[in-house]
Phi, psi and omega in degrees: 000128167322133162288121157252138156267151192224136191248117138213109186174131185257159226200056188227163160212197191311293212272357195218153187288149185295331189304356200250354183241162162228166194311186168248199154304160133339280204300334173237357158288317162309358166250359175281129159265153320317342202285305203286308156006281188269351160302320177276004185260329197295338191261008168249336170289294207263358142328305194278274205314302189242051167309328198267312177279034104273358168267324190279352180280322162302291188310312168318322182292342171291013176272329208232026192268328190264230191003318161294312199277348172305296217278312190284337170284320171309315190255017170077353180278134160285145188293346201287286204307334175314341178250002172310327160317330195294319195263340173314293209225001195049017171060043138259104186328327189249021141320129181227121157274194163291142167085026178069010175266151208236115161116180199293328147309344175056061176272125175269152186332294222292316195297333209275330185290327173294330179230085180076351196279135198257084208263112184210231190248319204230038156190171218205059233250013176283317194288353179261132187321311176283317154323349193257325193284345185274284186319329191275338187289304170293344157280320167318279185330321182288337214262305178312299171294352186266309204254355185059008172199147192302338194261359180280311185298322171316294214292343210260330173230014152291293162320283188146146181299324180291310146354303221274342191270322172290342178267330170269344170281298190313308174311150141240006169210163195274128191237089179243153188263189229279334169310324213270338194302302160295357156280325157307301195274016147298320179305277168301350130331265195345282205287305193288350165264344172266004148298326168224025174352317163294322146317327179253002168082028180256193185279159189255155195316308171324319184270354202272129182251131147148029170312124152306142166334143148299158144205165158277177156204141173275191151215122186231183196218356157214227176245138183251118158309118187290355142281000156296310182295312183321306170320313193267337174262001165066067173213203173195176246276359205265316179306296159351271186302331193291336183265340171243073151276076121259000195254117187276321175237180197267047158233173165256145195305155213246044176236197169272143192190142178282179051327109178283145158216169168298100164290095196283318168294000000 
């Protein structure tokens, strides 16, 4: 597993523009108030309280965790960010949040269609892990770029950009509120027990089951019953969907379209 590091903490002041700063550590952020607090209640939370529903939300990130850290190294996203699902989504694609957001990034409808996501009758494309890890890496870039440091965009895509544009025109220092405050050091929680789990007495990465599948891929072009499909690759529909959760009913779609399958050789 990558060592991940994490820059988060905003950091501005009167006379220079916010674009000039970037986050600090961990390691001095967990000694800052209020942030130290919540950090530290949220690493009790998930260690104490809830250890067993946070080991399973680690293991689910191993299926798609090697697939994030591709994709973010390829755009340029710090990898510290590879773990934002754990507190999104519980690193499940068919997760629905508030407000209708969906899939391990937790995209509403508007954000997920600007940037590509193809949402209709017969797929839902917030839910496929990789298309969703692509969008969210361009909105990190766009976030990053609006605002000039990563850790101001983390807050920027909790919050909103516009929140975060309206708290900083008003401010001369930073006034954020207090959900998003908790939400960083959840964050930052989250992200320092999935870097080392076993240090904090959960199971290590190593003992952890639950890697994707191999697959192939098809393309097809109109709509196929996925027991058809099941049929002719000698798998079956429930594998099918676990590699396409995007796909809302059990055809394909009646356009051109990709397909995972279970790679059987």
């Amino acid at each position: 597993m990558k060592k991940l590091f994490i820059l988060i903490l905003l950091l501005l002041s009167l006379s220079l523009p916010a674009f000039v700063f970037a986050g600090e550590g961990l390691h001095v952020i967990k000694d800052k108030a209020p942030t130290s607090k919540m950090y530290d209640r949220a690493l009790q939370f998930f260690t104490e309280k809830v250890p067993e529903a946070f080991e399973k939300r680690l293991a689910e990130s191993q299926k798609y965790i090697d697939v994030i850290t591709d994709i973010f190294s390829e755009k340029e996203i710090p990898l510290d960010l590879a773990y934002l699902p754990l507190i999104e989504s519980g690193f499940s694609p068919l997760s629905v949040g508030r407000g209708d957001a969906v899939g391990l990034w937790q995209f509403v409808k508007g954000t997920a269609r600007k940037y590509g996501l193809r949402i209709d009758r017969y797929v839902d494309e917030r839910k496929d892990p990789e298309k969703s890890t692509y969008a969210a890496a361009s909105y990190f870039k766009d976030l990053y770029n609006m605002f000039g440091a990563w850790d101001i965009a983390l807050a920027a895509y909790n919050a909103g950009d516009g929140k975060i544009r309206r708290l900083l025109r008003r401010y001369k220092t930073p006034h954020l509120p207090r959900v998003v405050d908790r939400y960083m050091a959840k964050f930052m929680a989250a992200s320092d027990v999935a870097q080392d789990p076993e240090k904090y007495g959960l199971t290590s990465h190593s003992e952890m089951t639950g890697d994707w599948p191999e697959y192939i891929e098809i393309v097809t072009d109109k709509s196929v019953s996925l027991s058809a499909i099941a049929g002719t690759y000698n798998t079956t529909v429930r594998m099918i969907k676990e590699l396409n959760p995007a796909l809302i009913a059990n055809v394909t779609p009646p356009y051109e379209y990709v397909i995972r399958l279970p790679d059987t050789e």
